[in-house]
PASEBA-1860 file (N, C-alpha, C; in nm, 3 decimals):
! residues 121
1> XXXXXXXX> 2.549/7.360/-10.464/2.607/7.237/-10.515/2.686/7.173/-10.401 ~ 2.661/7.076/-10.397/2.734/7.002/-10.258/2.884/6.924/-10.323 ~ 2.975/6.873/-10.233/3.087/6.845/-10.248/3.108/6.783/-10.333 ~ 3.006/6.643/-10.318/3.015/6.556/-10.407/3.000/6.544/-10.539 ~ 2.886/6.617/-10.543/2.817/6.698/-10.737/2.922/6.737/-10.756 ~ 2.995/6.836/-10.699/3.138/6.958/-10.748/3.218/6.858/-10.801 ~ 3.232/6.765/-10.776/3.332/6.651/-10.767/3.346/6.606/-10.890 ~ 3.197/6.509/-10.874/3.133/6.465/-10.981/3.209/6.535/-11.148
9> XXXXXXXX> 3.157/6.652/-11.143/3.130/6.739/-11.246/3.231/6.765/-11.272 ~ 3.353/6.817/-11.181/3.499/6.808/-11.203/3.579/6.713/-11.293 ~ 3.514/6.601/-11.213/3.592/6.495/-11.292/3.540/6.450/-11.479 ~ 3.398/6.500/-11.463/3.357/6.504/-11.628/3.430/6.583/-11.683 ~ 3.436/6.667/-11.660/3.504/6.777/-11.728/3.619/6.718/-11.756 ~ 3.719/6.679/-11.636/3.813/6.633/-11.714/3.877/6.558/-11.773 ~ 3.762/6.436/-11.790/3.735/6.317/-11.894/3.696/6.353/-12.037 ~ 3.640/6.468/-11.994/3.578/6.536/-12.177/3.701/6.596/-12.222
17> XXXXXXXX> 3.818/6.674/-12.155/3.873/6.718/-12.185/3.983/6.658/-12.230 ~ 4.005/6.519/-12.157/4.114/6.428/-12.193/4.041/6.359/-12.325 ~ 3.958/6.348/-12.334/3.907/6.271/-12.499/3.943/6.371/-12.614 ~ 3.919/6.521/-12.587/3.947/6.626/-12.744/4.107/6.595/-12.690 ~ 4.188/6.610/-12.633/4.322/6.599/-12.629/4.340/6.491/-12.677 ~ 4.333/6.397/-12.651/4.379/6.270/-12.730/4.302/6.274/-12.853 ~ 4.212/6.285/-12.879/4.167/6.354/-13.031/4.225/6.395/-13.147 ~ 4.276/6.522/-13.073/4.396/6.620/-13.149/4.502/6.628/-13.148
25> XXXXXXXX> 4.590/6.538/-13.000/4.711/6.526/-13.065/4.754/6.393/-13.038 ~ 4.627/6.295/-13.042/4.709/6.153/-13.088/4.615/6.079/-12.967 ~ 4.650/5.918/-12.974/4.730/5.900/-13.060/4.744/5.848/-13.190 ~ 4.831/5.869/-13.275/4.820/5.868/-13.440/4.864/5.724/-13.488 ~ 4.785/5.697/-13.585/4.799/5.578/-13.651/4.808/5.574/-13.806 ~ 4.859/5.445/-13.871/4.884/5.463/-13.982/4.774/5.352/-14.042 ~ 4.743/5.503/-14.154/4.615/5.364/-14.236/4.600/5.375/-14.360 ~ 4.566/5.266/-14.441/4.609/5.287/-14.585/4.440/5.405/-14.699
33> XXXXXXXX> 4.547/5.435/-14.726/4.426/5.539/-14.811/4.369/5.476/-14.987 ~ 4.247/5.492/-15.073/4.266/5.401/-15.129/4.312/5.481/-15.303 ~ 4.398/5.457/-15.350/4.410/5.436/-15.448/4.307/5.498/-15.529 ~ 4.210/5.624/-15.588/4.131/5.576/-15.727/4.133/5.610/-15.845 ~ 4.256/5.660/-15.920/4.291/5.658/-16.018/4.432/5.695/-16.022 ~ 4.463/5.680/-16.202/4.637/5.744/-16.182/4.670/5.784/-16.321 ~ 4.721/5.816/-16.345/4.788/5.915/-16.501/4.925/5.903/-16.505 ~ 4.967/5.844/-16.626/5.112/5.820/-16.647/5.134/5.934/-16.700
41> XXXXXXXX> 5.298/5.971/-16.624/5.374/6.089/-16.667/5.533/6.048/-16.686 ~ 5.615/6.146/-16.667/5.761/6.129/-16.714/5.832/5.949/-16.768 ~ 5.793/6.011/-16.932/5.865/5.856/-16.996/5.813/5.712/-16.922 ~ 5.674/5.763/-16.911/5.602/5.597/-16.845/5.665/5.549/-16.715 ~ 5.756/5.619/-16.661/5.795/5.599/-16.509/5.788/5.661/-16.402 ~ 5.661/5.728/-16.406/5.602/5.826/-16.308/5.410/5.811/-16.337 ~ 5.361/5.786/-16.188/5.209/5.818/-16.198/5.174/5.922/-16.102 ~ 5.092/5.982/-16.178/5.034/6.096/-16.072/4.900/5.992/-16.051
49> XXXXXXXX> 4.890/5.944/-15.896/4.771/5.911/-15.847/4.697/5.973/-15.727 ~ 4.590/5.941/-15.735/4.458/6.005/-15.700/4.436/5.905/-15.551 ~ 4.428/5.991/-15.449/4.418/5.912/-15.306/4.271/5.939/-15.229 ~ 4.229/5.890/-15.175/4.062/5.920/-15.155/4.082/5.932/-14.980 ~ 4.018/6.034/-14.925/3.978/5.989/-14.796/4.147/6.074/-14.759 ~ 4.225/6.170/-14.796/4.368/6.227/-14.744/4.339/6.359/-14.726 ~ 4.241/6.433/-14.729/4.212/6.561/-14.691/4.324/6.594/-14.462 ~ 4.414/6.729/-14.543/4.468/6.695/-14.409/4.581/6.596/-14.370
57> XXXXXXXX> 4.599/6.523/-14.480/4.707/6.407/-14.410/4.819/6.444/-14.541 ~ 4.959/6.425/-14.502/5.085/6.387/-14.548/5.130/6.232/-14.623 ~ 5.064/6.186/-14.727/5.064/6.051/-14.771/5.221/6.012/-14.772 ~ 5.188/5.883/-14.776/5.338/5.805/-14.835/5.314/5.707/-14.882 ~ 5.393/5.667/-14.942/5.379/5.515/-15.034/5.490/5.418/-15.064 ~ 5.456/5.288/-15.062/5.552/5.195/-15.125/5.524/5.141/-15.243 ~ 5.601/5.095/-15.304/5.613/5.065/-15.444/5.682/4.931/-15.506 ~ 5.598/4.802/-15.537/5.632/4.706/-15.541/5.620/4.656/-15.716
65> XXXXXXXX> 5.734/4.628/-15.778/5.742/4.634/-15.926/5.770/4.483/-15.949 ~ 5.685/4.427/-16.015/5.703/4.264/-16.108/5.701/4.292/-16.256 ~ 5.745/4.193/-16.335/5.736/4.177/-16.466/5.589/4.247/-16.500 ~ 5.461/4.171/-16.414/5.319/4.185/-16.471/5.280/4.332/-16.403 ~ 5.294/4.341/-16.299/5.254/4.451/-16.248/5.297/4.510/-16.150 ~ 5.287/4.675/-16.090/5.332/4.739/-16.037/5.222/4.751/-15.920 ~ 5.251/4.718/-15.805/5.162/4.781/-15.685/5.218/4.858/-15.585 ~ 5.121/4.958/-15.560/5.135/5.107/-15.480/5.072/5.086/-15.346
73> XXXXXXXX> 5.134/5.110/-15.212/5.022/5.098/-15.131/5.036/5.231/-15.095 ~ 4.942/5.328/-15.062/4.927/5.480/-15.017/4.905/5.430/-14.855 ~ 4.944/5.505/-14.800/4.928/5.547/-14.651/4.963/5.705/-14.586 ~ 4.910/5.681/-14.469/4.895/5.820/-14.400/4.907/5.794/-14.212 ~ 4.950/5.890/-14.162/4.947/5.876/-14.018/4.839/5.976/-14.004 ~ 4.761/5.887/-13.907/4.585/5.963/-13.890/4.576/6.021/-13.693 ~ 4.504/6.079/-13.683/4.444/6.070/-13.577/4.382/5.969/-13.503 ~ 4.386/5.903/-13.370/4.276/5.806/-13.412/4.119/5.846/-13.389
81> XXXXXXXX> 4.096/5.965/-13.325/3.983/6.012/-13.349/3.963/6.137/-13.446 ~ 3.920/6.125/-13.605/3.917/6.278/-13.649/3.853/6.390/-13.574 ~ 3.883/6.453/-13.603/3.801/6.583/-13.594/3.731/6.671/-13.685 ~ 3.795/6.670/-13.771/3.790/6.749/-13.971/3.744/6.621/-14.099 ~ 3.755/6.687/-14.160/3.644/6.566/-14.284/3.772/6.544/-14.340 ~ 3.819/6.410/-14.402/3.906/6.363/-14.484/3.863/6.353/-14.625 ~ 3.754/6.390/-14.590/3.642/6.341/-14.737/3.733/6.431/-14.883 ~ 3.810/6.410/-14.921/3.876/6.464/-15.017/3.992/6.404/-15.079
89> XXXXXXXX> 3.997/6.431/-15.192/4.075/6.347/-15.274/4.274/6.450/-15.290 ~ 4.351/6.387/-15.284/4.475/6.413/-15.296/4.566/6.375/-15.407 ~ 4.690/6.448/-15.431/4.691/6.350/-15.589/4.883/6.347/-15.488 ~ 4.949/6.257/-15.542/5.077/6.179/-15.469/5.165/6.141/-15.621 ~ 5.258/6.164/-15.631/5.346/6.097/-15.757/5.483/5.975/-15.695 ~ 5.380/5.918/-15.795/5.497/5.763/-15.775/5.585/5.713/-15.875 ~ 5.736/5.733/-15.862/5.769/5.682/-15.955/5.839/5.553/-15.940 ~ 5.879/5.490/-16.051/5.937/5.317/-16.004/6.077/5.301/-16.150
97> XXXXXXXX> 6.134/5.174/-16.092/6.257/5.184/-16.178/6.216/5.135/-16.331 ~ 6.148/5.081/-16.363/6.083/5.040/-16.517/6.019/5.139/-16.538 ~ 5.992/5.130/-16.638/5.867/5.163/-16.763/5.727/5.127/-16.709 ~ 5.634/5.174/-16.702/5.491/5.099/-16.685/5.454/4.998/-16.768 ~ 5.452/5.038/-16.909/5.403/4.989/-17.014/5.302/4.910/-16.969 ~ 5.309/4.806/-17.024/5.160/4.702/-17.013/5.090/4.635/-16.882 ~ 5.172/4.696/-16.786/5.180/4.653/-16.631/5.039/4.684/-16.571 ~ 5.006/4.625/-16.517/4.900/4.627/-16.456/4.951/4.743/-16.302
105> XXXXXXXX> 4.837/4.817/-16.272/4.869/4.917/-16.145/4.765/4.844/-16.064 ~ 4.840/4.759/-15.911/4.717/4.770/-15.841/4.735/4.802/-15.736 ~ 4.651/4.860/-15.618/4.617/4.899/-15.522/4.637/4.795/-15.434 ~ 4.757/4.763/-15.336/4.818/4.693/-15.239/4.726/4.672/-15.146 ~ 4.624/4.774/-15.082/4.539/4.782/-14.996/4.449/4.712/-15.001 ~ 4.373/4.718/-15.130/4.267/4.641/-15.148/4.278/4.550/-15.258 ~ 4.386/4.556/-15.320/4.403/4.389/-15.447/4.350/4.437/-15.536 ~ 4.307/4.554/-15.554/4.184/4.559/-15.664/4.289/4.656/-15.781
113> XXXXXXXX> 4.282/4.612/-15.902/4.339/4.675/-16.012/4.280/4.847/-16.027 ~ 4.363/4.926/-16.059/4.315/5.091/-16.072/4.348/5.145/-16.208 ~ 4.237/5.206/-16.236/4.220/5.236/-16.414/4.360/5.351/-16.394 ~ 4.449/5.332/-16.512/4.559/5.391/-16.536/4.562/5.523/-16.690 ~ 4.526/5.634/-16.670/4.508/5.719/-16.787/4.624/5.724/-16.829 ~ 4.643/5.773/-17.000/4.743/5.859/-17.024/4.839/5.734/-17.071 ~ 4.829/5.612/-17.138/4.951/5.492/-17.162/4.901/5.563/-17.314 ~ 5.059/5.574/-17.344/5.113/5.578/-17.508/5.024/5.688/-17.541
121> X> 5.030/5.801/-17.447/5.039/5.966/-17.528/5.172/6.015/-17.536
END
């Protein structure tokens, strides 16, 4: 192998090696996870919801309450390259200062309303 190949090959190496490092430990970003279902618990002011795509991640959420409706946005700090499957569902409890009652739950992320189990058991 001559100098230059050695070289060459050196330096792949440690371009491949700098991509799984930044891979695995960053850098990390925050991205919203979605919402797909939820179950009312404690006195209608608690939902246990269902997060898609959090396999591996530490969720968090904000919680925005109107007269008509309550919206949740789920998030997570990600990798920006995975490595492992997220493909899995997580469940997160949100609670807010009202009652749910007739409130509509929607998903901040995508606008889209999320079927709510469990009103008036």
């Amino acid at each position: 192998m001559t100098r230059g190949v050695a070289i060459r090959v050196g330096v792949g190496v440690l371009a491949a090696l700098a991509v799984v490092a930044l891979a695995v430990l960053g850098p990390w970003w925050s991205r919203d996870l979605p919402v797909m279902e939820a179950t009312v618990g404690d006195a209608d002011r608690e939902l246990t919801v269902l997060l898609g795509d959090a396999c591996g991640l530490d969720p968090s959420r904000t919680v925005v309450e109107t007269d008509t409706e309550v919206r949740v946005r789920a998030f997570a700090k990600a990798p920006l390259i995975e490595l492992w499957s997220t493909d899995c569902q997580v469940a997160l409890t949100v609670g807010f200062a009202a009652p749910l009652g007739d409130r509509a739950l929607v998903d901040e992320a995508t606008g889209e309303q999320v079927e709510v189990t469990g009103r008036g058991a």
